[in-house]
N, CA, C and O atoms as a GROMACS GRO file, in nm:
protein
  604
    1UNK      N    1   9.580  15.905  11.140
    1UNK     CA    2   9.621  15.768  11.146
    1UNK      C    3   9.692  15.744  11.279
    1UNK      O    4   9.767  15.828  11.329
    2UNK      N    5   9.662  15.604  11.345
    2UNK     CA    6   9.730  15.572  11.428
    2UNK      C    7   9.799  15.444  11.436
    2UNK      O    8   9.734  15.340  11.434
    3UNK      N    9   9.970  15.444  11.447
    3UNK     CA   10  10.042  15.340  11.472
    3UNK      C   11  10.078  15.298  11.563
    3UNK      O   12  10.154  15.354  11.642
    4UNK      N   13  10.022  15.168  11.574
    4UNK     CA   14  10.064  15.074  11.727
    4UNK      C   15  10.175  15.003  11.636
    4UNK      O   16  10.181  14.961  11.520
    5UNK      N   17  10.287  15.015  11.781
    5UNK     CA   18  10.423  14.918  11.712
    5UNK      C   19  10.461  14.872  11.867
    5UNK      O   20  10.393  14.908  11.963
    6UNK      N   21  10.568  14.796  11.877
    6UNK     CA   22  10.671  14.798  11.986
    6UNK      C   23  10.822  14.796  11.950
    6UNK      O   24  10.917  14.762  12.021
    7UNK      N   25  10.820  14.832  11.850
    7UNK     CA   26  11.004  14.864  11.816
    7UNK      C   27  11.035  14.973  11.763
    7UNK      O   28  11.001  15.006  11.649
    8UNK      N   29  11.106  15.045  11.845
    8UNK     CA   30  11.102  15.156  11.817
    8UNK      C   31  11.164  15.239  11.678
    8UNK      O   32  11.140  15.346  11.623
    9UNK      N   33  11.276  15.096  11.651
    9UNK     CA   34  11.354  15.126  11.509
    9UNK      C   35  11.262  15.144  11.400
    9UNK      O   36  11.270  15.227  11.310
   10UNK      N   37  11.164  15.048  11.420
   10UNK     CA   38  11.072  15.059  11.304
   10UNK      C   39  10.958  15.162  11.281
   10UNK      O   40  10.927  15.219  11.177
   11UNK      N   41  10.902  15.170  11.404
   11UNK     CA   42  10.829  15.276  11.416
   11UNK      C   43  10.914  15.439  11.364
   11UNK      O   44  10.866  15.537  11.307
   12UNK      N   45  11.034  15.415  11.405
   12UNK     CA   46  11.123  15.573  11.327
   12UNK      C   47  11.090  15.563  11.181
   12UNK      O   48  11.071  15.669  11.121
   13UNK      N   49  11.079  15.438  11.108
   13UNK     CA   50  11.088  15.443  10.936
   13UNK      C   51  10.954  15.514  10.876
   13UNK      O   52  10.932  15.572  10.770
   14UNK      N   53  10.871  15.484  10.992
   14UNK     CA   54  10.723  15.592  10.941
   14UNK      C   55  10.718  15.717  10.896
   14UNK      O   56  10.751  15.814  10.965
   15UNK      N   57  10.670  15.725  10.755
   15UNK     CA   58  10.621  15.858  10.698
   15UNK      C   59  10.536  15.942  10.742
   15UNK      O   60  10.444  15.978  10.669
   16UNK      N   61  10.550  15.999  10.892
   16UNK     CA   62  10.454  16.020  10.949
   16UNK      C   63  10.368  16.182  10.870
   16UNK      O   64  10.443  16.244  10.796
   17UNK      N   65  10.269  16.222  10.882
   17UNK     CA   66  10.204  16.303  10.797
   17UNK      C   67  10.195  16.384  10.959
   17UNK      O   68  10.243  16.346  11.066
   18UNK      N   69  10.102  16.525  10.924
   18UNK     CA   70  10.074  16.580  11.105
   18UNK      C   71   9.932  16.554  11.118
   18UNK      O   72   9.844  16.544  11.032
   19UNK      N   73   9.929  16.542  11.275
   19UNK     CA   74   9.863  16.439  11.329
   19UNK      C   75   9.818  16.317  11.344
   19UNK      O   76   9.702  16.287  11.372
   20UNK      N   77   9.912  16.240  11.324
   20UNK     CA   78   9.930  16.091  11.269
   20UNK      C   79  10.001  16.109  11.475
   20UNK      O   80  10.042  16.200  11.548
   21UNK      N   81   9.972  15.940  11.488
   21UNK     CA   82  10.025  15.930  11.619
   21UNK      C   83  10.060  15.782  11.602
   21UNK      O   84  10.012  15.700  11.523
   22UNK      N   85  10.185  15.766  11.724
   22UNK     CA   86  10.231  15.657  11.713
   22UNK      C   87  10.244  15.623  11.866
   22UNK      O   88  10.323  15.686  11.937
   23UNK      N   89  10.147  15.500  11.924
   23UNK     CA   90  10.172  15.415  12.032
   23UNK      C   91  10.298  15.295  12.004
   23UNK      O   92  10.306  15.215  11.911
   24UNK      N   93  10.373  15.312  12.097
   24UNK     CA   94  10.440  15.229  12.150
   24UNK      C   95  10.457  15.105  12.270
   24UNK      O   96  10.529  15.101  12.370
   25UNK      N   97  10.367  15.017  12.220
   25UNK     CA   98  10.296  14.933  12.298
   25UNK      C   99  10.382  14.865  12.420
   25UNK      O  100  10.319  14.813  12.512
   26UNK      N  101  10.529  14.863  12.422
   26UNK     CA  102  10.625  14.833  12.497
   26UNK      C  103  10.642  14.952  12.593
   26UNK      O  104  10.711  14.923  12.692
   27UNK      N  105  10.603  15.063  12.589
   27UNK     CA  106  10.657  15.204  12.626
   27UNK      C  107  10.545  15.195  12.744
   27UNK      O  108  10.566  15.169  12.863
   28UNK      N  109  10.412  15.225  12.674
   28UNK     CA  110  10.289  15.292  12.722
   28UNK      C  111  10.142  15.192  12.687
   28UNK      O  112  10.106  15.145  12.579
   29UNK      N  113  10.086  15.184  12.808
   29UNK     CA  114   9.900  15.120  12.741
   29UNK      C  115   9.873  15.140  12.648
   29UNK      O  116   9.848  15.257  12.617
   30UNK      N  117   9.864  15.035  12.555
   30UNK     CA  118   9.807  15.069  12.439
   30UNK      C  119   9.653  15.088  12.417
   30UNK      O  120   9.589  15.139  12.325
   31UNK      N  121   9.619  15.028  12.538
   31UNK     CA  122   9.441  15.032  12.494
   31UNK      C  123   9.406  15.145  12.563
   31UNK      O  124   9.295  15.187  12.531
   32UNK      N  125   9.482  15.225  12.670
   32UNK     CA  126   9.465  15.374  12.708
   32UNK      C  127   9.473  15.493  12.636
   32UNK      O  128   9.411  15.599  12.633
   33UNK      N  129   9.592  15.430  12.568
   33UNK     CA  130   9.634  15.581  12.452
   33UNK      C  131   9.571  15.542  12.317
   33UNK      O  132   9.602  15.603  12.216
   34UNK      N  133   9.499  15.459  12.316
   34UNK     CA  134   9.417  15.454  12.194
   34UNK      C  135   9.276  15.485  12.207
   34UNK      O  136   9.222  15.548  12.116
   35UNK      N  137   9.208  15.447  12.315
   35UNK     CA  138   9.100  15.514  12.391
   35UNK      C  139   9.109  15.675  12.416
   35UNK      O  140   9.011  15.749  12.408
   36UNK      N  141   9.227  15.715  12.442
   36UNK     CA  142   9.267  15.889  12.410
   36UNK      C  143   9.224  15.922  12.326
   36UNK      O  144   9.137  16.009  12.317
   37UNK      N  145   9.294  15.834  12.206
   37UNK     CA  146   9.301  15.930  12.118
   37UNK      C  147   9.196  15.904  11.984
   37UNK      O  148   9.188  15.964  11.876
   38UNK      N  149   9.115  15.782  12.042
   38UNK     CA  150   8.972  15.738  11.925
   38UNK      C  151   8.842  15.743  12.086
   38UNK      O  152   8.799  15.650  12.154
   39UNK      N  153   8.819  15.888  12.095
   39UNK     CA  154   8.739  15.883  12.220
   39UNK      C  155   8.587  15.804  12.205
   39UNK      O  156   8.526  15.747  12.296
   40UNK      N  157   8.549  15.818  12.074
   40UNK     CA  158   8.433  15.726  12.001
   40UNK      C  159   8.450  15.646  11.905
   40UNK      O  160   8.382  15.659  11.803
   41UNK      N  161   8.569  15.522  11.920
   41UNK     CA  162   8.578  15.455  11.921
   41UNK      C  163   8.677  15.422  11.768
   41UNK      O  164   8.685  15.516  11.688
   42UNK      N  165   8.741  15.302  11.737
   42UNK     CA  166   8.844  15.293  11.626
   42UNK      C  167   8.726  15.237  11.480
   42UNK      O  168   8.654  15.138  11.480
   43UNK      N  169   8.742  15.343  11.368
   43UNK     CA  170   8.690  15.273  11.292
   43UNK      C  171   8.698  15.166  11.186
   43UNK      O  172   8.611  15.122  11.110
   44UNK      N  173   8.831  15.133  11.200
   44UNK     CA  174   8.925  15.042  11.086
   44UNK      C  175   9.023  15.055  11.179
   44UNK      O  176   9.048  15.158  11.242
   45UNK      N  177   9.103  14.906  11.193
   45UNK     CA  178   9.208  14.804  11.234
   45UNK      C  179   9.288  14.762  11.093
   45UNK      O  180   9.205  14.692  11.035
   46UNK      N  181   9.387  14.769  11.023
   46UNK     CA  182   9.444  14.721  10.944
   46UNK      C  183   9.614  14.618  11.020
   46UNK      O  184   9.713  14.690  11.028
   47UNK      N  185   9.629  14.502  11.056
   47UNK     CA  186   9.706  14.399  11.100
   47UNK      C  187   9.778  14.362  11.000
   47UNK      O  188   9.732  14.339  10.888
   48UNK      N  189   9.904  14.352  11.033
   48UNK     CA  190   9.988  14.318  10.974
   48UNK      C  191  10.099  14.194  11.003
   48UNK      O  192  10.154  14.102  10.942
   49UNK      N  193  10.094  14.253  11.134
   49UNK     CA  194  10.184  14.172  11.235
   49UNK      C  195  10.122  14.032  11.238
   49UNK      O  196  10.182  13.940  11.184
   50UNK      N  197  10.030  14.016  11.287
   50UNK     CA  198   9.941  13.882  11.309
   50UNK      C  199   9.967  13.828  11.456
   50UNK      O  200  10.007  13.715  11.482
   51UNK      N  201   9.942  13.912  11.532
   51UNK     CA  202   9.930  13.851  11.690
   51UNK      C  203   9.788  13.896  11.744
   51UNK      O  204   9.757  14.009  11.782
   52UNK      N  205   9.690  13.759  11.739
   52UNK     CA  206   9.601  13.748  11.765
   52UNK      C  207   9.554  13.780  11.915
   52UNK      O  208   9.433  13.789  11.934
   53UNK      N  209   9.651  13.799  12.033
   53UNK     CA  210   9.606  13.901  12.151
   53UNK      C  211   9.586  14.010  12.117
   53UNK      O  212   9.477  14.058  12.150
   54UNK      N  213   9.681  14.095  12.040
   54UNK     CA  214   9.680  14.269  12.053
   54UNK      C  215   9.495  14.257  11.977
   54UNK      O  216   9.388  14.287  12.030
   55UNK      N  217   9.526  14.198  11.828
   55UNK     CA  218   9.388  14.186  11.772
   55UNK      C  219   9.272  14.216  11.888
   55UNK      O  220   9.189  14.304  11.909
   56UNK      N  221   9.314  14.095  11.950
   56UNK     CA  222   9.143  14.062  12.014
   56UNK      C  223   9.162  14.202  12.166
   56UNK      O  224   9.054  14.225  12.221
   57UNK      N  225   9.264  14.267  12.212
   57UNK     CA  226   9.230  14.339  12.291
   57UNK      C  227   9.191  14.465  12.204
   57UNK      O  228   9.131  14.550  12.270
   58UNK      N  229   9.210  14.496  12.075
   58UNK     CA  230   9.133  14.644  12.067
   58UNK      C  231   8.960  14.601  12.019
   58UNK      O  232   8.884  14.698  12.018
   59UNK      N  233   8.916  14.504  11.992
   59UNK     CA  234   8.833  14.436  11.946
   59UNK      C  235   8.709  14.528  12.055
   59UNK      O  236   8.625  14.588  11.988
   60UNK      N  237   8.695  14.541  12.207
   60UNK     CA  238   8.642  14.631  12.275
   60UNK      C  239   8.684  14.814  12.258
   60UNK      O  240   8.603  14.904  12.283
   61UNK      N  241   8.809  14.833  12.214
   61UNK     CA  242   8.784  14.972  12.131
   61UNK      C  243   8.722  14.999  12.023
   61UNK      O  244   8.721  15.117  11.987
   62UNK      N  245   8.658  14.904  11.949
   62UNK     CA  246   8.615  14.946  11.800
   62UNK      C  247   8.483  15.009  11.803
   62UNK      O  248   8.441  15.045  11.913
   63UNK      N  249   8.391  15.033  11.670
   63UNK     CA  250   8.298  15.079  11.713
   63UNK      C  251   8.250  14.979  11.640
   63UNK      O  252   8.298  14.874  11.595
   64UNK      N  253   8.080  15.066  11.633
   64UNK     CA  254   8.025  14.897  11.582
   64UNK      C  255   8.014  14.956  11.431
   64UNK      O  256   8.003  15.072  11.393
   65UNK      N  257   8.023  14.817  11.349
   65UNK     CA  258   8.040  14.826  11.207
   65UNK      C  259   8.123  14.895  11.176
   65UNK      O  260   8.106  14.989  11.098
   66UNK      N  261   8.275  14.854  11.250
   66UNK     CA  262   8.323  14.925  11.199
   66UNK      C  263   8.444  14.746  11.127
   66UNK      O  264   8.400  14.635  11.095
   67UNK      N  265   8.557  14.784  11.128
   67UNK     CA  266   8.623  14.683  10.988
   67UNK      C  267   8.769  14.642  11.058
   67UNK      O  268   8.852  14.717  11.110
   68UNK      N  269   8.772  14.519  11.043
   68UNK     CA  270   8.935  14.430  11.013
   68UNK      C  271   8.981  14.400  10.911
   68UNK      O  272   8.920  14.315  10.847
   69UNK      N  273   9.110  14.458  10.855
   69UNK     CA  274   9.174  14.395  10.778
   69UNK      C  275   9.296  14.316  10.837
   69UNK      O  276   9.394  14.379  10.875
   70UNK      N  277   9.292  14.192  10.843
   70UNK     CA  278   9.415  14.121  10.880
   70UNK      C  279   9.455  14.058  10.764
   70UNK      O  280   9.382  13.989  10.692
   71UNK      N  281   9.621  14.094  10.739
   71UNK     CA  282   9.673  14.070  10.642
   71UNK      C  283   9.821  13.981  10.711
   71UNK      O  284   9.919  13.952  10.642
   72UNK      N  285   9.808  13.952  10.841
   72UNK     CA  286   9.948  13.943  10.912
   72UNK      C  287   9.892  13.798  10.908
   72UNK      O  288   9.775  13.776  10.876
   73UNK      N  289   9.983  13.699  10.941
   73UNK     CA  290  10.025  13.559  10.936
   73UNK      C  291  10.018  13.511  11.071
   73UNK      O  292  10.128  13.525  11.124
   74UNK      N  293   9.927  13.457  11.155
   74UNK     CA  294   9.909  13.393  11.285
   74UNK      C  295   9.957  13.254  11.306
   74UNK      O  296   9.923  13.199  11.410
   75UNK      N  297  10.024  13.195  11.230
   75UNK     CA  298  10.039  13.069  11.235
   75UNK      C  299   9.955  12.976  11.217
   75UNK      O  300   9.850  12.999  11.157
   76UNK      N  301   9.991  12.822  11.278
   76UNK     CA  302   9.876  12.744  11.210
   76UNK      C  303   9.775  12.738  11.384
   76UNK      O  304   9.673  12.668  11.384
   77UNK      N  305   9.808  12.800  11.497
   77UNK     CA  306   9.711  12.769  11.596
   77UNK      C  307   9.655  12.936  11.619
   77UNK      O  308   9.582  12.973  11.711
   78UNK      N  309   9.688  12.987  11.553
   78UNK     CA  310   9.626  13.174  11.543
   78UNK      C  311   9.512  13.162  11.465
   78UNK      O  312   9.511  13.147  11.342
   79UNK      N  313   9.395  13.170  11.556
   79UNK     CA  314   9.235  13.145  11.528
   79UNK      C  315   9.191  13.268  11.552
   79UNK      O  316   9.210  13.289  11.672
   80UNK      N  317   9.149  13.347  11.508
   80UNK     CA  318   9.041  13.445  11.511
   80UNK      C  319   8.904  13.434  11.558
   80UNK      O  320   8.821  13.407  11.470
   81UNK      N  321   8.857  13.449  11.683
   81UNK     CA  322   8.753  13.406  11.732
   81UNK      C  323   8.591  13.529  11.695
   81UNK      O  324   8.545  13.622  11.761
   82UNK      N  325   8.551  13.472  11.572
   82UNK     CA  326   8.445  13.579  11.488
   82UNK      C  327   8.356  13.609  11.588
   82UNK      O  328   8.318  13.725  11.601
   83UNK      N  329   8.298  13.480  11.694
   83UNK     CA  330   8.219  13.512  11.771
   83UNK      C  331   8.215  13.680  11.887
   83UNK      O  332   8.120  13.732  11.945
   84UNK      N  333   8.361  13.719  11.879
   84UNK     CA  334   8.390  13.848  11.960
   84UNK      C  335   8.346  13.963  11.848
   84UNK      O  336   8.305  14.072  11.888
   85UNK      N  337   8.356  13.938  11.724
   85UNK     CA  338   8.344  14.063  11.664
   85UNK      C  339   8.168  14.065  11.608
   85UNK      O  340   8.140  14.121  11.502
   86UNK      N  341   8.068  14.002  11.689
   86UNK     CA  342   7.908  13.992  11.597
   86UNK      C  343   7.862  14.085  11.665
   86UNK      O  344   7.782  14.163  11.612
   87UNK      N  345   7.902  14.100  11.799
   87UNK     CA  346   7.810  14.179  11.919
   87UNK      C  347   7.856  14.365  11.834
   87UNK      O  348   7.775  14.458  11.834
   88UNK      N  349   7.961  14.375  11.787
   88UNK     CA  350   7.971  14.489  11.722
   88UNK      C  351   7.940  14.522  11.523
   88UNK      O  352   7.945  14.616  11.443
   89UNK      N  353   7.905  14.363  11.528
   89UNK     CA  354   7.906  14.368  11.395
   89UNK      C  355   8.011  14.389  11.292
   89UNK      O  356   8.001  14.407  11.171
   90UNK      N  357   8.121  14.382  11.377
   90UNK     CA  358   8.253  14.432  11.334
   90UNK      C  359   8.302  14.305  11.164
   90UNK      O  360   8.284  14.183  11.168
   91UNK      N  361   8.342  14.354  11.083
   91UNK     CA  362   8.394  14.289  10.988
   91UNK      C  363   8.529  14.228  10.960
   91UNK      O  364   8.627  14.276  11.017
   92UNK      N  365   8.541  14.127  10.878
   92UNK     CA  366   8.650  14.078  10.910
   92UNK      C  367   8.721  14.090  10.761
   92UNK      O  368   8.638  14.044  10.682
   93UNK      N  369   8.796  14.116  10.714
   93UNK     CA  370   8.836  14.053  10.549
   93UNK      C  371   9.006  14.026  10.612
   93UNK      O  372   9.088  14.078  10.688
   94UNK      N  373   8.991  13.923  10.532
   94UNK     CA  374   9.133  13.850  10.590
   94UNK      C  375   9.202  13.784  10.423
   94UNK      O  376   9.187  13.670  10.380
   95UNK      N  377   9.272  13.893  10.359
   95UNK     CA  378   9.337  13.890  10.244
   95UNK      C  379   9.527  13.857  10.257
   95UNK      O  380   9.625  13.930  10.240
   96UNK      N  381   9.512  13.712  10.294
   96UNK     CA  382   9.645  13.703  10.336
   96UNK      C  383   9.713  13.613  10.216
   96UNK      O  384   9.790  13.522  10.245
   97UNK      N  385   9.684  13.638  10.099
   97UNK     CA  386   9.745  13.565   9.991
   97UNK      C  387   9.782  13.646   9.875
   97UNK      O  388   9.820  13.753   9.923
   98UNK      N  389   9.792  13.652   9.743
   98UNK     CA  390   9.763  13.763   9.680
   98UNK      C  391   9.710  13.679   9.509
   98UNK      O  392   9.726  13.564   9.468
   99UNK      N  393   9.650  13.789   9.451
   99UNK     CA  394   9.620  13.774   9.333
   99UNK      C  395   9.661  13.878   9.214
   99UNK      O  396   9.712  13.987   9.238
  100UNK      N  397   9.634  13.835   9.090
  100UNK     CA  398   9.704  13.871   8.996
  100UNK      C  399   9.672  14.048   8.973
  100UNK      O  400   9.748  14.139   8.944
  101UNK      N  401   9.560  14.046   8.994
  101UNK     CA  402   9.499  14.222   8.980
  101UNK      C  403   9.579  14.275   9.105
  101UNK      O  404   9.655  14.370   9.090
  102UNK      N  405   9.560  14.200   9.255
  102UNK     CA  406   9.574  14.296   9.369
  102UNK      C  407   9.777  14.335   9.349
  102UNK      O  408   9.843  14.431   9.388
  103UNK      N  409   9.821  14.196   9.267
  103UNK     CA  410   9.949  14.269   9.281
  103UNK      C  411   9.993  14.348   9.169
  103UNK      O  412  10.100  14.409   9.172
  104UNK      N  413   9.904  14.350   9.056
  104UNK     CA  414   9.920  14.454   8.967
  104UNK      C  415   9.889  14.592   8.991
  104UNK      O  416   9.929  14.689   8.927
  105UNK      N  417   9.808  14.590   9.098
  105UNK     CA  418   9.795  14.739   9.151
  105UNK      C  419   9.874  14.815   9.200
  105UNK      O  420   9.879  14.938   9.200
  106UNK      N  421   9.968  14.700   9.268
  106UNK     CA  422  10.039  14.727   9.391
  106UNK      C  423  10.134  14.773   9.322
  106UNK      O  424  10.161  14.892   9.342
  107UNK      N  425  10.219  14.695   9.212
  107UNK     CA  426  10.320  14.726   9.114
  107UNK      C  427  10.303  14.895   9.058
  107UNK      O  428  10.388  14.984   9.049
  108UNK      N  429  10.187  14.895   9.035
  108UNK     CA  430  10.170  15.032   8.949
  108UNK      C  431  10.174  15.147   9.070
  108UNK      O  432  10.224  15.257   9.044
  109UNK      N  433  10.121  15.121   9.194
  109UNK     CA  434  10.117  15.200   9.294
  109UNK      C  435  10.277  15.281   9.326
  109UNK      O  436  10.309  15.397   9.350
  110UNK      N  437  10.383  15.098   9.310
  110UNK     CA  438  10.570  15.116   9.320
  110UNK      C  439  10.597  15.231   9.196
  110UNK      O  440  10.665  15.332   9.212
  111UNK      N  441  10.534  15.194   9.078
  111UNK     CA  442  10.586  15.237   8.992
  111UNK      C  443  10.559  15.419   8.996
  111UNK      O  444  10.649  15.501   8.976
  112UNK      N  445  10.426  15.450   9.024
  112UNK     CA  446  10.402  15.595   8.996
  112UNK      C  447  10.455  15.635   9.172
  112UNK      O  448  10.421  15.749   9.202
  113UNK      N  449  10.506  15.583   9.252
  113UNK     CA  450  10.574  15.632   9.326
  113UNK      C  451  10.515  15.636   9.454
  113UNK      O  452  10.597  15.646   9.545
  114UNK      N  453  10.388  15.631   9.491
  114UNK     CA  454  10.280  15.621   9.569
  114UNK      C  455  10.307  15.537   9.721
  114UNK      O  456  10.295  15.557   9.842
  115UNK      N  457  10.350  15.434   9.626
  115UNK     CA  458  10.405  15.320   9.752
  115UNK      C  459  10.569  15.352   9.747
  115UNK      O  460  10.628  15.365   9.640
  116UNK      N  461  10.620  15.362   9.846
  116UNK     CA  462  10.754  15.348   9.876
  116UNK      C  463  10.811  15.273   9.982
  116UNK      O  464  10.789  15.295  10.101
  117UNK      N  465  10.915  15.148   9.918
  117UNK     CA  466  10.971  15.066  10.003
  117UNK      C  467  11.132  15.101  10.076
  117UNK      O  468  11.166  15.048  10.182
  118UNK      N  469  11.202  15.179  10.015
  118UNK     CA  470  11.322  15.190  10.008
  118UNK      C  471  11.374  15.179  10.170
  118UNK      O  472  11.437  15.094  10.232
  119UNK      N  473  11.297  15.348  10.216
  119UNK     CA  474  11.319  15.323  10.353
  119UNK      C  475  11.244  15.154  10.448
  119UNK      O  476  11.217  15.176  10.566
  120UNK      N  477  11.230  15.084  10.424
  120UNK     CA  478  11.217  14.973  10.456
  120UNK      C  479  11.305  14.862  10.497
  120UNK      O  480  11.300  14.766  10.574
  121UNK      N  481  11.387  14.917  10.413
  121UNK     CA  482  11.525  14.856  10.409
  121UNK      C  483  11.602  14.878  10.486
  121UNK      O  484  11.648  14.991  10.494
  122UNK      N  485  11.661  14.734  10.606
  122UNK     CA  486  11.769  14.833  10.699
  122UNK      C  487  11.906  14.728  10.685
  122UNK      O  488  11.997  14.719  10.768
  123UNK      N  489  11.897  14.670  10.585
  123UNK     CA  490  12.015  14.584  10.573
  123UNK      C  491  12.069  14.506  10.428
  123UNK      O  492  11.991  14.417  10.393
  124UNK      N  493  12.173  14.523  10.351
  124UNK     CA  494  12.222  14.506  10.220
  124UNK      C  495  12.309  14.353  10.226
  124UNK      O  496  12.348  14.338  10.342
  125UNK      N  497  12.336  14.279  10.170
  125UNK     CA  498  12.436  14.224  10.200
  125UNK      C  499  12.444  14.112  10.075
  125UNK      O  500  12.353  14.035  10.045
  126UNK      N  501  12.575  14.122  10.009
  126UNK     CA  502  12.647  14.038   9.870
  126UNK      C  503  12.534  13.868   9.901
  126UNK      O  504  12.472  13.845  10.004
  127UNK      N  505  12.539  13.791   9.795
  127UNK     CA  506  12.509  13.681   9.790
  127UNK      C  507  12.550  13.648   9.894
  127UNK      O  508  12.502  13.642  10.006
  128UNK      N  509  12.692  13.617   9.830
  128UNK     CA  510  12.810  13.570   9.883
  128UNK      C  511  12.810  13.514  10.048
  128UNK      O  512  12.850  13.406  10.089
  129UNK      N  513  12.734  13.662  10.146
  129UNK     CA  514  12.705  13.625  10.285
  129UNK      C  515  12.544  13.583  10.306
  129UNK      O  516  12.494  13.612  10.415
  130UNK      N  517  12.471  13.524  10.216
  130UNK     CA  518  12.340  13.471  10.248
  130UNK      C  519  12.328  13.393  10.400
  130UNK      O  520  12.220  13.364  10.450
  131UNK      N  521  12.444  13.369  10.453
  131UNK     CA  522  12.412  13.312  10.576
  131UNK      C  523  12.397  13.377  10.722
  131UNK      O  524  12.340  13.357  10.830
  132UNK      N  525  12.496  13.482  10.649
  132UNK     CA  526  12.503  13.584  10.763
  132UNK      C  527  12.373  13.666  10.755
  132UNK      O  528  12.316  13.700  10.859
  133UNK      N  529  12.337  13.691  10.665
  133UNK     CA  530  12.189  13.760  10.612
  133UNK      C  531  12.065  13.670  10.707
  133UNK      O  532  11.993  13.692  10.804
  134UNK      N  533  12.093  13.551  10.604
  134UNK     CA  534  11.978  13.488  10.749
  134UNK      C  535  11.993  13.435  10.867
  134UNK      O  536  11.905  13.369  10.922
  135UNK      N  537  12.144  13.468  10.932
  135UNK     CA  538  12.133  13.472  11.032
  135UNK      C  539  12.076  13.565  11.137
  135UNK      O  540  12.024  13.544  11.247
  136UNK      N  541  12.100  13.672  11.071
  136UNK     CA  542  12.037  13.828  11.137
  136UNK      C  543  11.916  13.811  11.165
  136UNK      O  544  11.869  13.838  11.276
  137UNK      N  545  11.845  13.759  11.059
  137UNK     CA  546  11.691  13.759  11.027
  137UNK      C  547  11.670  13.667  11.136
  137UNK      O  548  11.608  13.710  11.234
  138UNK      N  549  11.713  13.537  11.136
  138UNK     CA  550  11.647  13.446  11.253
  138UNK      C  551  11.638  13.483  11.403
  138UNK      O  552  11.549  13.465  11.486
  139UNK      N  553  11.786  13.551  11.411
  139UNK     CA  554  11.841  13.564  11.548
  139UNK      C  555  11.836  13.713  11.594
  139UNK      O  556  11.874  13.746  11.706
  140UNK      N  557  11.780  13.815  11.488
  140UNK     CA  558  11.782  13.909  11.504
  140UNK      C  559  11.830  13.976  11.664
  140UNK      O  560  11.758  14.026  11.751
  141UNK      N  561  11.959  13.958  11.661
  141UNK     CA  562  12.071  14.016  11.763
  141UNK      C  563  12.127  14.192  11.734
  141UNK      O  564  12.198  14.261  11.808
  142UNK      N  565  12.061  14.232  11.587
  142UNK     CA  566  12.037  14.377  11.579
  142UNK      C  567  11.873  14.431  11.481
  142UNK      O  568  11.808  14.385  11.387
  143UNK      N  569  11.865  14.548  11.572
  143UNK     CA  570  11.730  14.565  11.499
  143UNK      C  571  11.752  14.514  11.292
  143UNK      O  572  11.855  14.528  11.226
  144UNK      N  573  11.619  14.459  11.243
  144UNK     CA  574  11.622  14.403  11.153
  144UNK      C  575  11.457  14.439  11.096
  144UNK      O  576  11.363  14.403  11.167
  145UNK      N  577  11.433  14.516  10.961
  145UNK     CA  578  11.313  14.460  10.898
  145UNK      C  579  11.322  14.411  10.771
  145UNK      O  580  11.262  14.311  10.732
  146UNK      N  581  11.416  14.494  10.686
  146UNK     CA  582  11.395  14.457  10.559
  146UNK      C  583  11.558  14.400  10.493
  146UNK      O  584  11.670  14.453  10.495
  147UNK      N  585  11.519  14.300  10.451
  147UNK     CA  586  11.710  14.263  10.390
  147UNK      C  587  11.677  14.227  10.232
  147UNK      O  588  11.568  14.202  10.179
  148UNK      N  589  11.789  14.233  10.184
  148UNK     CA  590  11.822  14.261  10.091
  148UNK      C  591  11.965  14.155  10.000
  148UNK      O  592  12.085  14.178  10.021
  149UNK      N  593  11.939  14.097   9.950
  149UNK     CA  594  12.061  14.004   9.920
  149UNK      C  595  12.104  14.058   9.762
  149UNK      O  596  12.032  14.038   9.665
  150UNK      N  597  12.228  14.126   9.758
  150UNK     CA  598  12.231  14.162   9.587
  150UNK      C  599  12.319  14.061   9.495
  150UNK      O  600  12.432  14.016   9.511
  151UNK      N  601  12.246  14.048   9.417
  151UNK     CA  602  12.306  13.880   9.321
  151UNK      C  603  12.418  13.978   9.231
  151UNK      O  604  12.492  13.926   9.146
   0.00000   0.00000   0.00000
């Protein structure tokens, strides 16, 4: 597996397995060290983030038939231009909502332990400061992914 990130806090929370690699797109080329290290090419893209440049620059690393999952949120002018991905035949599934099975899976996945969120979490904070909570989040003035408000 390979993780493209640019923060480095977050990129530390990875369960990394061995030989799993992690680009740091702020650090180093990302389309160099991914060309390293997929010398014939990426066969699955899974997006999360939803920034439709990085998308469309590995779009020339992929191979052909090979797959997008974008699950990340582009806003309302973040267009996906299909016409770049025909010449590879490349696929698109774009599951950015959820349904009643996909989150029952997901639940059972939390439950038998499979999925783990915990480390996700880099911030706790009483009701009480809900403002200060989303202030972090907006203004994120310290690294920030996952918060947590306890009622």
């Amino acid at each position: 597996m390979l993780m493209l990130g640019r923060h480095d806090e977050r990129l530390a929370l990875l369960a990394l397995k061995e030989g799993d690699t992690v680009i740091n797109s702020s650090h180093e080329d990302p389309i160099r060290a991914i060309r390293a290290w997929a010398k014939e090419g990426i066969q699955a893209v899974a997006d999360t983030v939803g920034t439709v440049p990085t998308l469309e620059a590995l779009i020339p690393t992929m191979r052909r038939d090979s797959h997008i999952t974008s699950a990340g949120f582009y806003g309302p002018h973040g267009l996906i231009d299909i016409q770049k991905l025909r010449d590879r035949e490349i696929a698109l599934h774009a599951p950015s909502g959820w349904t009643t099975p996909r989150m029952n899976a997901t639940l059972e996945l939390l439950t038998q332990g499979v999925l783990t969120t915990d480390h996700l979490i880099s911030h706790h904070f009483p009701a009480s400061r809900a403002g200060e909570a989303f202030d972090l989040i907006l203004s994120r003035h310290d690294p920030v992914l996952g918060v947590i408000l306890d009622w």
